[in-house]
VOGU-425351 format. One record per residue: residue in three letters; y, z, x of N, C-alpha, C in turn; residue number from 1. Coordinates in Angstrom, 3 decimals. Atoms other than C-alpha are relative to their C-alpha. Layout:
<pt "ALA",<Y,Z,X>,<Y,Z,X>,<Y,Z,X>,NUM>,
...
! end
This chain:
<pt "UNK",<-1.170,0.000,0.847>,<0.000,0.000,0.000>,<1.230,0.000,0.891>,1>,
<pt "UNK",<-0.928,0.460,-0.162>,<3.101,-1.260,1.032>,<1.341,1.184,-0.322>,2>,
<pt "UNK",<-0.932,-1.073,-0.198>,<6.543,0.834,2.031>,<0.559,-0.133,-1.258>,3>,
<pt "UNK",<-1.236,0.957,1.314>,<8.362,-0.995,-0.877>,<-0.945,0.546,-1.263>,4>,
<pt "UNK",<0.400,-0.400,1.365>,<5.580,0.003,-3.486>,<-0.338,1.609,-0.027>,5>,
<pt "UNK",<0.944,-1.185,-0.487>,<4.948,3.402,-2.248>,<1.761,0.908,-0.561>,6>,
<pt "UNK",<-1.100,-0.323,0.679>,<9.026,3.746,-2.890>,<0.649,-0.154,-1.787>,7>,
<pt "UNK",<-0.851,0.901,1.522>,<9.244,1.589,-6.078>,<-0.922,1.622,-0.890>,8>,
<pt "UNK",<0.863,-0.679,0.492>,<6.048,4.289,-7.208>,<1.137,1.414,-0.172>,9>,
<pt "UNK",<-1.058,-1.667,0.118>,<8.339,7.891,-6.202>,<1.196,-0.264,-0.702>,10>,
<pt "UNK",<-1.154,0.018,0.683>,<11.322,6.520,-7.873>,<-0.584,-0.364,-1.933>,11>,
<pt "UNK",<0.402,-0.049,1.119>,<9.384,5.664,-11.064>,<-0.323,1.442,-0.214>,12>,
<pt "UNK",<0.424,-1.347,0.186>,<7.718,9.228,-10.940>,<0.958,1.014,-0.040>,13>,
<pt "UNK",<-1.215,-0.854,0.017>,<11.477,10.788,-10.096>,<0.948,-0.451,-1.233>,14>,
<pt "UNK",<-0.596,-0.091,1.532>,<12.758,9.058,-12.944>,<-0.555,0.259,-1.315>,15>,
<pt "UNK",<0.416,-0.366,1.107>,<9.954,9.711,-15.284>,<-0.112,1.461,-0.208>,16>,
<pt "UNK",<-0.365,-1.745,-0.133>,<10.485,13.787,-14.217>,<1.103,-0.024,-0.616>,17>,
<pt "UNK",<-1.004,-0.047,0.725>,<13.763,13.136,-14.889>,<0.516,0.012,-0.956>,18>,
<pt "UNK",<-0.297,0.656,0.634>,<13.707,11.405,-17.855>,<-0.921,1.741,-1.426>,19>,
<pt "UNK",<0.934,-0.800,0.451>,<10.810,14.062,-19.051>,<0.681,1.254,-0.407>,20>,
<pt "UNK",<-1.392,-1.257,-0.056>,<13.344,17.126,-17.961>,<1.142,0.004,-1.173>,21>,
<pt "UNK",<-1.081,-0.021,1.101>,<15.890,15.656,-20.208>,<-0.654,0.108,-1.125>,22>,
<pt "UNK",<0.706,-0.156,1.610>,<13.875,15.251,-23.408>,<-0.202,1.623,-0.163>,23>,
<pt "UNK",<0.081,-1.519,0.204>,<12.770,18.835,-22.631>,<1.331,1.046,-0.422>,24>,
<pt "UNK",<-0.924,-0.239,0.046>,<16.152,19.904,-22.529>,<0.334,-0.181,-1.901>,25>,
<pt "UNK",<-0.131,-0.060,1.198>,<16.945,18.353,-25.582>,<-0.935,0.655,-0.870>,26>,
<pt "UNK",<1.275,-0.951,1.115>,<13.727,19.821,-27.680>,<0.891,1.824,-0.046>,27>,
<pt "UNK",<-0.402,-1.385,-0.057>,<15.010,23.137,-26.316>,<1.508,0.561,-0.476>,28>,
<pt "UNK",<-1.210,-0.216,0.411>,<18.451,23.137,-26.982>,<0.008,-0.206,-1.907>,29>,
<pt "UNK",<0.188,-0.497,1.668>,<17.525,22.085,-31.157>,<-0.905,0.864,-0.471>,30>,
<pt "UNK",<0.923,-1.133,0.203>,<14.769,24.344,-31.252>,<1.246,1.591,-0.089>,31>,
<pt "UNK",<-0.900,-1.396,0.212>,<17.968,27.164,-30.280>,<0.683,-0.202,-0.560>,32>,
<pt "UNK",<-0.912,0.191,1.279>,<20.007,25.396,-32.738>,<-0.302,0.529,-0.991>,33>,
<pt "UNK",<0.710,-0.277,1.436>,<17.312,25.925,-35.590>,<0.183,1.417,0.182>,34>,
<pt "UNK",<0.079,-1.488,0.150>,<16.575,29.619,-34.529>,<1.665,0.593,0.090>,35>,
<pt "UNK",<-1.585,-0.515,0.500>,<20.564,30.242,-34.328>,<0.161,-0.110,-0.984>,36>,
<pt "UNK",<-0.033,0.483,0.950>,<20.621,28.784,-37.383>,<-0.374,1.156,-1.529>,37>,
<pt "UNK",<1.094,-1.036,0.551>,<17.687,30.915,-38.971>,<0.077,1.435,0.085>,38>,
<pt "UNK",<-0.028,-1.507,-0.322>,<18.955,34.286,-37.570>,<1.237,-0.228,-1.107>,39>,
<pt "UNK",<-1.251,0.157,0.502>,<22.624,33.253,-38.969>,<-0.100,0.119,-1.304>,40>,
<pt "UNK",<0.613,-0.082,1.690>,<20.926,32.931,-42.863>,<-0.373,1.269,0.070>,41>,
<pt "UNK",<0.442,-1.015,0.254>,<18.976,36.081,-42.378>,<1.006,0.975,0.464>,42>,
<pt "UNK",<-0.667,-0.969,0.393>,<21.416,38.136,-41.349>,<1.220,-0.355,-1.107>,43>,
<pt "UNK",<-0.955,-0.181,0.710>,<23.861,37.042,-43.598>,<-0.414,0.689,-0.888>,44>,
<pt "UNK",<0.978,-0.802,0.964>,<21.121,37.762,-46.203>,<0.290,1.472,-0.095>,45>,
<pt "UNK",<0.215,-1.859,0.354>,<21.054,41.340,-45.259>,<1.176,0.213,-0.042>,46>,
<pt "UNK",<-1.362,-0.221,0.422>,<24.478,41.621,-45.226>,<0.298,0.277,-1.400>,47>,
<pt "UNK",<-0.401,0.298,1.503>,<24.886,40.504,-48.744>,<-0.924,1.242,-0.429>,48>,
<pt "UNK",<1.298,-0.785,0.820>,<21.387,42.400,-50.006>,<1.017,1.149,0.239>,49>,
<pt "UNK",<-0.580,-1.403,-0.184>,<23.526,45.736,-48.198>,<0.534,0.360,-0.931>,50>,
<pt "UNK",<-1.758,-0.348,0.254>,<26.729,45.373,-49.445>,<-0.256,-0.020,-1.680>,51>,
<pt "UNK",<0.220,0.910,1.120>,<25.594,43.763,-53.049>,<0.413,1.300,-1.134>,52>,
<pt "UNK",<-0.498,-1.052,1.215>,<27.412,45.720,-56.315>,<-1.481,-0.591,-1.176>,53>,
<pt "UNK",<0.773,0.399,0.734>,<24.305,46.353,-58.508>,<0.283,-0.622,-1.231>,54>,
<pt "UNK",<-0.791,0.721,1.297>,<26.436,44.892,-61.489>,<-0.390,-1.673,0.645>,55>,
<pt "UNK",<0.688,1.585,0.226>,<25.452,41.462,-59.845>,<-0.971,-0.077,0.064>,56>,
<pt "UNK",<1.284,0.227,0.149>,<22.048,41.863,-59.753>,<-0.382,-0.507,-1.288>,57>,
<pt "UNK",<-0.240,0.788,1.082>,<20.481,39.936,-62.305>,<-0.897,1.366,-0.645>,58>,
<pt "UNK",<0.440,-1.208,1.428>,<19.696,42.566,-65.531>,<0.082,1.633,0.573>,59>,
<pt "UNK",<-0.811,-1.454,-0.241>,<21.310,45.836,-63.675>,<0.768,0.574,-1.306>,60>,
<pt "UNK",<-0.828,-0.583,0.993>,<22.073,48.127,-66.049>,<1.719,0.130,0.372>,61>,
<pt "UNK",<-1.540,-0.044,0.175>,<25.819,48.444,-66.774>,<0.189,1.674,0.406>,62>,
<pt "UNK",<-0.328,-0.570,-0.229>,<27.489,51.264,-64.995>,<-1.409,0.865,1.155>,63>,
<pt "UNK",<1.133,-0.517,-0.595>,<23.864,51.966,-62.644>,<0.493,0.290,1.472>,64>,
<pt "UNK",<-0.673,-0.009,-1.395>,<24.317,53.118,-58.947>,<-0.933,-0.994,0.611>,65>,
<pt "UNK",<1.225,1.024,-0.256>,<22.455,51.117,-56.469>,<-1.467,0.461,0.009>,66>,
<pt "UNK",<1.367,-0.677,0.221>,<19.017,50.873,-56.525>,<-0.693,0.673,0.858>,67>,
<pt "UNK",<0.922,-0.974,-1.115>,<16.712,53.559,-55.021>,<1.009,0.902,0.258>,68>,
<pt "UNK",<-0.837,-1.389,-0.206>,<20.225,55.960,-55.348>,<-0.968,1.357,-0.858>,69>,
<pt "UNK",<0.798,-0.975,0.861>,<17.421,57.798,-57.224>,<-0.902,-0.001,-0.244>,70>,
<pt "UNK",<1.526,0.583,-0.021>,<13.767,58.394,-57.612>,<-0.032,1.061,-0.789>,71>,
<pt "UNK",<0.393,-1.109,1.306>,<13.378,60.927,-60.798>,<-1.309,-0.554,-0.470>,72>,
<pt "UNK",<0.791,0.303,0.954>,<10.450,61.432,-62.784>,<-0.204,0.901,-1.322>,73>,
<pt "UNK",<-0.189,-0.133,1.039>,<10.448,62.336,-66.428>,<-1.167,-0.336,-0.784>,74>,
<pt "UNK",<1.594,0.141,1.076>,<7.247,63.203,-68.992>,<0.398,-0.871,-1.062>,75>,
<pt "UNK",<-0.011,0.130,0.878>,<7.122,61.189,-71.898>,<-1.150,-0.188,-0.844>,76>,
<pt "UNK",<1.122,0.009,0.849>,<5.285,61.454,-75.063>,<0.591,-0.815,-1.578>,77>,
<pt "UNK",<-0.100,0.896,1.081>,<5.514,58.641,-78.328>,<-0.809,0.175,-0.327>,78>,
<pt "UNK",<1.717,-0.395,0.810>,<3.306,59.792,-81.267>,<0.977,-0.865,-1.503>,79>,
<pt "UNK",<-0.392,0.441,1.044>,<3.833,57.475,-83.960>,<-1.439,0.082,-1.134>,80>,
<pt "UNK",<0.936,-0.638,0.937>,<1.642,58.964,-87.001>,<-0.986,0.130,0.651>,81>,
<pt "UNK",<0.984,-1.035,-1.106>,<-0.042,61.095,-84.280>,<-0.514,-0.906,0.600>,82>,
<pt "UNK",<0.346,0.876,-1.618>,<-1.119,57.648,-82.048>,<1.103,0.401,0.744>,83>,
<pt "UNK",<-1.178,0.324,-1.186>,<0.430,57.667,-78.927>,<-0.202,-1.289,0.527>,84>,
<pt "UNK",<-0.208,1.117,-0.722>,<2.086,54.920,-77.687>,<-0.640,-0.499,0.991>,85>,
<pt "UNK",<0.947,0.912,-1.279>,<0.306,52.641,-75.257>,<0.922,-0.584,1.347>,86>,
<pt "UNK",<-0.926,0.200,-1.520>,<2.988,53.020,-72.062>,<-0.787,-0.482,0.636>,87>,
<pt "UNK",<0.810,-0.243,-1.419>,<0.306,53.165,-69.728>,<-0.845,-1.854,0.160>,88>,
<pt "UNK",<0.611,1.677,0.454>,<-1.092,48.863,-71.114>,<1.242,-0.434,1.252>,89>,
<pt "UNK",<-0.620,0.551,-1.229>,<0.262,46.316,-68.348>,<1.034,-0.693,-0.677>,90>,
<pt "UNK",<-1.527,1.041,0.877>,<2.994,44.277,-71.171>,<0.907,1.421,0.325>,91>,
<pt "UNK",<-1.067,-0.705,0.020>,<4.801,47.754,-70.133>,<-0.098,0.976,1.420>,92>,
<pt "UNK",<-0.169,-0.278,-1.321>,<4.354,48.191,-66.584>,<1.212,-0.455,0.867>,93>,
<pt "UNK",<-0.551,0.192,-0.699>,<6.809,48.103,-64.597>,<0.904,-1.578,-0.289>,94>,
<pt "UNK",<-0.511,1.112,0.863>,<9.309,45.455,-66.852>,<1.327,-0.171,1.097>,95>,
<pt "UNK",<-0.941,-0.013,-0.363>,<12.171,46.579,-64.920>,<0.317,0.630,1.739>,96>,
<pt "UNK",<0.100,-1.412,-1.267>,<12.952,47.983,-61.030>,<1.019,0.982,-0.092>,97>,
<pt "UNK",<-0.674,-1.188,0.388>,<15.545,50.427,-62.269>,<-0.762,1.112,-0.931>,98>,
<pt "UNK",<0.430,-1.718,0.710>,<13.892,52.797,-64.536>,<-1.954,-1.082,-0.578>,99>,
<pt "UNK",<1.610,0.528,0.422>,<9.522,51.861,-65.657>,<-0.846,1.018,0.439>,100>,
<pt "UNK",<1.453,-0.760,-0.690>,<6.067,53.198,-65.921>,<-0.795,-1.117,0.858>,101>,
<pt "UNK",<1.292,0.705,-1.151>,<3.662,52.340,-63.092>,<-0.985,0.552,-0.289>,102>,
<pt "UNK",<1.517,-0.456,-0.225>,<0.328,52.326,-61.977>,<-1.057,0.631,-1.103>,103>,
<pt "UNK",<0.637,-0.069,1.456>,<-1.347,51.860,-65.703>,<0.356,1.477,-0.339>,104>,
<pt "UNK",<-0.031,-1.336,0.627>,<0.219,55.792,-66.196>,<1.079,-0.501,-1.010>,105>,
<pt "UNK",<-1.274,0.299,1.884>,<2.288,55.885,-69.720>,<0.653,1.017,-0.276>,106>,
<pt "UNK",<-1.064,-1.070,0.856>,<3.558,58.937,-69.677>,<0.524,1.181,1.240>,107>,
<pt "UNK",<-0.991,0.047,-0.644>,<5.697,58.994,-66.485>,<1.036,-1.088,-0.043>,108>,
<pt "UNK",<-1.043,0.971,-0.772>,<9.192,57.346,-65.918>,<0.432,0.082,0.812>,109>,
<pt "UNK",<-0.534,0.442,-1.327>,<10.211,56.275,-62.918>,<1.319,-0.423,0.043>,110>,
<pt "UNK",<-1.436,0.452,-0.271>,<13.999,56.323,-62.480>,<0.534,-0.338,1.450>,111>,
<pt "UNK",<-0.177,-0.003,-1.572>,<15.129,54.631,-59.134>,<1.502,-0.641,-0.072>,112>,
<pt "UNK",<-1.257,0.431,-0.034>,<18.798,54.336,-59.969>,<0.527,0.925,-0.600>,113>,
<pt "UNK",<-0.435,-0.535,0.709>,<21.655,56.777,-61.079>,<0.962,-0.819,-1.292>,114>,
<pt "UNK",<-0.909,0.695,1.568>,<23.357,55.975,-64.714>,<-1.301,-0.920,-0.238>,115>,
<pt "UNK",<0.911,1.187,0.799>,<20.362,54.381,-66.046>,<-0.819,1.016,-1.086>,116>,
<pt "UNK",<-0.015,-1.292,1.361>,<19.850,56.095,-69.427>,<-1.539,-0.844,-0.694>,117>,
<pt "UNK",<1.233,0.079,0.681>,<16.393,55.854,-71.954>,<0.480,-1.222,-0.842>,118>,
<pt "UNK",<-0.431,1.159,0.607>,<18.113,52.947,-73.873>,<-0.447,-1.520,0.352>,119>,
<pt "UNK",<0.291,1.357,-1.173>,<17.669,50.304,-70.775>,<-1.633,0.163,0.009>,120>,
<pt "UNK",<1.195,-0.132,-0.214>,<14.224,51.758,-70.526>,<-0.576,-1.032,-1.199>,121>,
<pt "UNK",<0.653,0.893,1.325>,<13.370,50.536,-74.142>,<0.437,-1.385,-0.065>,122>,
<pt "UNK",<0.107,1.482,-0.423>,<15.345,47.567,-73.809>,<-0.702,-1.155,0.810>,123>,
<pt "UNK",<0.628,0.682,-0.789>,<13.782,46.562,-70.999>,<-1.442,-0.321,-0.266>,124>,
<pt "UNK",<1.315,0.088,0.505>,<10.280,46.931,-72.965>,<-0.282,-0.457,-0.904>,125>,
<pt "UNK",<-0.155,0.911,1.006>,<11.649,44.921,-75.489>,<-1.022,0.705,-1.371>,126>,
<pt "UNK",<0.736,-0.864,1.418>,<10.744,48.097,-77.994>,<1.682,0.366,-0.318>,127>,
<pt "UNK",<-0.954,-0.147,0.600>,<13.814,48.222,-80.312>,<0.231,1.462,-0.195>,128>,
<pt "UNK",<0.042,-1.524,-0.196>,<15.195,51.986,-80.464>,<1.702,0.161,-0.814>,129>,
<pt "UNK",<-1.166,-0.661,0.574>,<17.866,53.447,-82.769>,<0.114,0.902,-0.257>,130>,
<pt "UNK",<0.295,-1.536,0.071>,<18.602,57.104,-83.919>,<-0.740,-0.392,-1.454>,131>,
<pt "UNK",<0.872,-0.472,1.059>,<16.823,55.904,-87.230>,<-1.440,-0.895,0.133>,132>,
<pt "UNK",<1.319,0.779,-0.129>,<13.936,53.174,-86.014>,<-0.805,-0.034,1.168>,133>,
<pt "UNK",<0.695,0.461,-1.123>,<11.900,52.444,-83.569>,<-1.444,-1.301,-0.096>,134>,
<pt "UNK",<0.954,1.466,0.322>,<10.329,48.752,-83.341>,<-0.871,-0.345,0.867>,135>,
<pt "UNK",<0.679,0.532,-1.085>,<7.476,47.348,-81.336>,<0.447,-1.605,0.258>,136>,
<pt "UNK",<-0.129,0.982,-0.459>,<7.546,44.428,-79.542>,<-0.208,-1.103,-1.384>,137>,
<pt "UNK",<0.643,0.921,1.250>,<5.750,42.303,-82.417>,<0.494,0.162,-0.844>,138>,
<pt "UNK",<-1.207,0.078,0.898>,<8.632,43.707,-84.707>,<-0.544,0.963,-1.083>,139>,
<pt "UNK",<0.417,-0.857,0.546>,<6.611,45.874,-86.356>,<0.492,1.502,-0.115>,140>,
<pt "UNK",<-0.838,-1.081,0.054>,<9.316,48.999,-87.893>,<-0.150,1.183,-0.026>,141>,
<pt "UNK",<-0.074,-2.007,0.228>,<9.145,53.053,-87.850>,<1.418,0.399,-0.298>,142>,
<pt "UNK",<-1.114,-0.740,0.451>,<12.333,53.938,-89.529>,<-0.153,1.301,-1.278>,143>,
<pt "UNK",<-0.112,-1.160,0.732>,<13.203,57.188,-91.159>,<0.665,-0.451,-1.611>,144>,
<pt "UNK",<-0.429,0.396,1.629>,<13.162,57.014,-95.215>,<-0.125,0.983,-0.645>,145>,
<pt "UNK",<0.556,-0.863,0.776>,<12.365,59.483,-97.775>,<-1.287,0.609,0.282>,146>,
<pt "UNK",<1.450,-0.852,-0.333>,<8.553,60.395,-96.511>,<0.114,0.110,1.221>,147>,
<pt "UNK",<0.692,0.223,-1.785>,<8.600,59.701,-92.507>,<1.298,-0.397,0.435>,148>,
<pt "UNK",<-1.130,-0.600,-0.679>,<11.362,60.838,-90.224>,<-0.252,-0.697,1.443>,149>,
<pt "UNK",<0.117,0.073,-1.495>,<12.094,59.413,-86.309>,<0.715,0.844,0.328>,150>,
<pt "UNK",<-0.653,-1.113,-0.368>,<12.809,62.462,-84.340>,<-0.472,-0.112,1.351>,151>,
<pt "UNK",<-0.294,-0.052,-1.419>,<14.098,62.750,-81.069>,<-0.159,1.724,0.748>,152>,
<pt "UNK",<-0.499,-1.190,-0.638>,<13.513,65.864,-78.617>,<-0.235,0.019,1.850>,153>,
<pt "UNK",<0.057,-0.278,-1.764>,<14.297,66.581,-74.722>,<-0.044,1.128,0.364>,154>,
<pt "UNK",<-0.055,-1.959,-0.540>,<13.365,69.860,-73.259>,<-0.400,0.464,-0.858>,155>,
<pt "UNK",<0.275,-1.112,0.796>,<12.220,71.188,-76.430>,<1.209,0.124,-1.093>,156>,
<pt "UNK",<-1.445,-0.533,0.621>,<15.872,70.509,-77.919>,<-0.058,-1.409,-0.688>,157>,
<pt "UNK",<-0.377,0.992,0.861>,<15.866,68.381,-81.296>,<1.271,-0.726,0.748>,158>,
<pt "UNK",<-1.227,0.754,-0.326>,<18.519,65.551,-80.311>,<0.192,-0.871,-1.426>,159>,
<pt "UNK",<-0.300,0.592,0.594>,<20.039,62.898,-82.792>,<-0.804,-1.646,0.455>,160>,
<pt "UNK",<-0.271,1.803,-0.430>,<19.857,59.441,-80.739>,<-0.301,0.609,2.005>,161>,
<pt "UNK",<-0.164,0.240,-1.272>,<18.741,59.275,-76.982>,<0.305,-0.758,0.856>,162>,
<pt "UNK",<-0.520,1.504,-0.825>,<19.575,56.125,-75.900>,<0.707,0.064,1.112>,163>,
<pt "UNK",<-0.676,-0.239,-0.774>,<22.152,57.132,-74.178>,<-0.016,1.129,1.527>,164>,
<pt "UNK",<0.126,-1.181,-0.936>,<20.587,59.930,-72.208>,<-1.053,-0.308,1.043>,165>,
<pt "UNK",<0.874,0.125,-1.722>,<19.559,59.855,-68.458>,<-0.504,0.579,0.143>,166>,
<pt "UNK",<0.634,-0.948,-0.256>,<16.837,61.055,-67.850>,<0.127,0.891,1.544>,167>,
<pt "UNK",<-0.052,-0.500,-1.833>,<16.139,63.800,-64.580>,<-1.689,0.188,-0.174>,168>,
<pt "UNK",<1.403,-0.272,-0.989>,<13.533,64.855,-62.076>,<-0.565,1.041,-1.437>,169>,
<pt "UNK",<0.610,-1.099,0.630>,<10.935,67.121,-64.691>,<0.226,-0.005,-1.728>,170>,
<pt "UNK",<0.255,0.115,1.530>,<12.795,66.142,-68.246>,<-1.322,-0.435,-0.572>,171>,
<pt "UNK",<1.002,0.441,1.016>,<10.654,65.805,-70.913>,<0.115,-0.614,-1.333>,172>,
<pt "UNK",<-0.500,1.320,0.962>,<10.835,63.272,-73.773>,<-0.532,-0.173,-1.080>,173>,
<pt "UNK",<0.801,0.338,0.757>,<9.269,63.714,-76.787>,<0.804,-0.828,-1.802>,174>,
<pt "UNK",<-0.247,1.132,1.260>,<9.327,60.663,-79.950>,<-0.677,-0.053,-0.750>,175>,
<pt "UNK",<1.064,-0.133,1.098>,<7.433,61.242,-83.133>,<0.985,-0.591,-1.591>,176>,
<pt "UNK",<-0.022,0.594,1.092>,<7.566,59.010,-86.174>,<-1.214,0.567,-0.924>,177>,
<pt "UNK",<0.988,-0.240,0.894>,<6.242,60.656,-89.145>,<0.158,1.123,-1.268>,178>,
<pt "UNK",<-0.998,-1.506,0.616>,<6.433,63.898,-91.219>,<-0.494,1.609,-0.007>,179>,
<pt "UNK",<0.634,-1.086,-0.537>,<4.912,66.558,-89.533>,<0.574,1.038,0.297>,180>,
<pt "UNK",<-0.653,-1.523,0.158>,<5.133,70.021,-90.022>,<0.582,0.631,1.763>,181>,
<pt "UNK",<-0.466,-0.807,-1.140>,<6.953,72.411,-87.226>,<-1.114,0.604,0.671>,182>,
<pt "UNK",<1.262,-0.375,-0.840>,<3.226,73.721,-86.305>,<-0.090,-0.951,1.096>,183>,
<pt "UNK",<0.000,0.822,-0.621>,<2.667,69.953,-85.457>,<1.052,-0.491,1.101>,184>,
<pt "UNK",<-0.750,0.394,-0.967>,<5.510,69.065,-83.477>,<0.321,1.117,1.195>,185>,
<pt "UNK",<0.300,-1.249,-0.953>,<5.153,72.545,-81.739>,<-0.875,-0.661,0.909>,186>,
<pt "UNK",<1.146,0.409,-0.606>,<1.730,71.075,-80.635>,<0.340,-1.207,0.631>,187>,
<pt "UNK",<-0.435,1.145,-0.275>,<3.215,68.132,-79.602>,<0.876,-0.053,1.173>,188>,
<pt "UNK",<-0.953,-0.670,-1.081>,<5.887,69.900,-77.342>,<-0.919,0.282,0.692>,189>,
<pt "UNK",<0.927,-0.657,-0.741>,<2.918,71.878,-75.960>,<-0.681,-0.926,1.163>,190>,
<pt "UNK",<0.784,1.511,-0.872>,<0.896,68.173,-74.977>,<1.057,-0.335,1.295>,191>,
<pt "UNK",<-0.911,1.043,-0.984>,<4.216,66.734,-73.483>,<0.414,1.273,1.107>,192>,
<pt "UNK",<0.260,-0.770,-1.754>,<4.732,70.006,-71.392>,<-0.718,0.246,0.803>,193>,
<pt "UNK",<1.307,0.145,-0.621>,<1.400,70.288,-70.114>,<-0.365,-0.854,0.590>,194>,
<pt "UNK",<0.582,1.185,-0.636>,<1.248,66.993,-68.878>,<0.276,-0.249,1.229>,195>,
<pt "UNK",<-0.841,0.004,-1.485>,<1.384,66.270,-65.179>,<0.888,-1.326,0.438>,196>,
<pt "UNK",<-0.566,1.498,0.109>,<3.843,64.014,-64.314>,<-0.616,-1.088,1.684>,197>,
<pt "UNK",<0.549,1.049,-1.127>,<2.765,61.007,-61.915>,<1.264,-0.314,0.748>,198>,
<pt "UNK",<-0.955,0.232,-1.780>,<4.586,61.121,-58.396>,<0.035,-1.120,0.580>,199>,
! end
């Protein structure tokens, strides 16, 4: 082999290093474009997620703090002509991440936000709730008439209308549609204090 092909050969091989080097270059330089890129989205992300007023979240209760300013749990007991309600079925698991029952239990709520009152709860379970009815999903009514009364009590303390009331850590919640004597709704208090609540 010849001086001339032995040169023409190292200058092909120094320009195909060369040529090789640059492409590399380039790969590497958009590869740190993309991941600049990709960090620049995710943190903005968390930024926003931080900072974010739960009023824009989509279906934040009105006037709620942010979420996880609170982790309460609260007994409840729904005896509509002495059934109890079926919390604990999966159409009423966990509907909402501000206030829900988990883990197939029905008769804990889980509050993980402050200002989020028993109203949002039912709304969110798409069970209609007034101080005189209470509707299931399927529309099916319990309102108070002449024979059968909806009666509200927290703590043991007849109320009017709860809707509006936040629950805390240990309240207790009891909802009976029907017309049962003061023995019965004694016994009924007794169930919903006795019950352990799910942590």
């Amino acid at each position: 082999m010849g001086r001339k092909e032995r040169r023409e050969r190292e200058q092909k091989r120094a320009n195909y290093a060369s040529k090789h080097a640059a492409e590399k270059r380039k790969h590497m330089m958009i590869a740190i474009g993309v991941l600049g890129a990709v960090g620049a989205i995710v943190g903005w992300s968390a930024f926003v997620f931080v900072t974010l007023d739960p009023a824009d979240i989509g279906g934040a209760p009105m006037g709620a703090g942010a979420l996880n300013s609170a982790h309460t749990h609260t007994g409840i007991l729904v005896k509509i002509f002495g059934d109890t309600f079926p919390f604990h079925e999966t159409g009423y698991q966990i509907q909402s991440n501000w206030i829900h029952f988990e883990n197939h239990d029905g008769t804990t709520i889980h509050k993980h936000a402050t200002g989020v009152d028993l109203g949002f709860l039912f709304n969110s379970l798409d069970i209609g709730l007034t101080d005189q009815c209470y509707q299931f999903p399927s529309g099916q009514e319990f309102c108070t008439n002449d024979e059968y009364k909806l009666r509200f009590f927290i703590n043991n303390v007849e109320m009017n209308d709860i809707r509006g009331y936040e629950p805390m850590e240990n309240d207790r919640v009891l909802i009976l549609y029907g017309n049962e004597s003061e023995e019965e709704v004694g016994a009924y208090l007794d169930e919903l204090n006795s019950m352990e609540l799910v942590r």
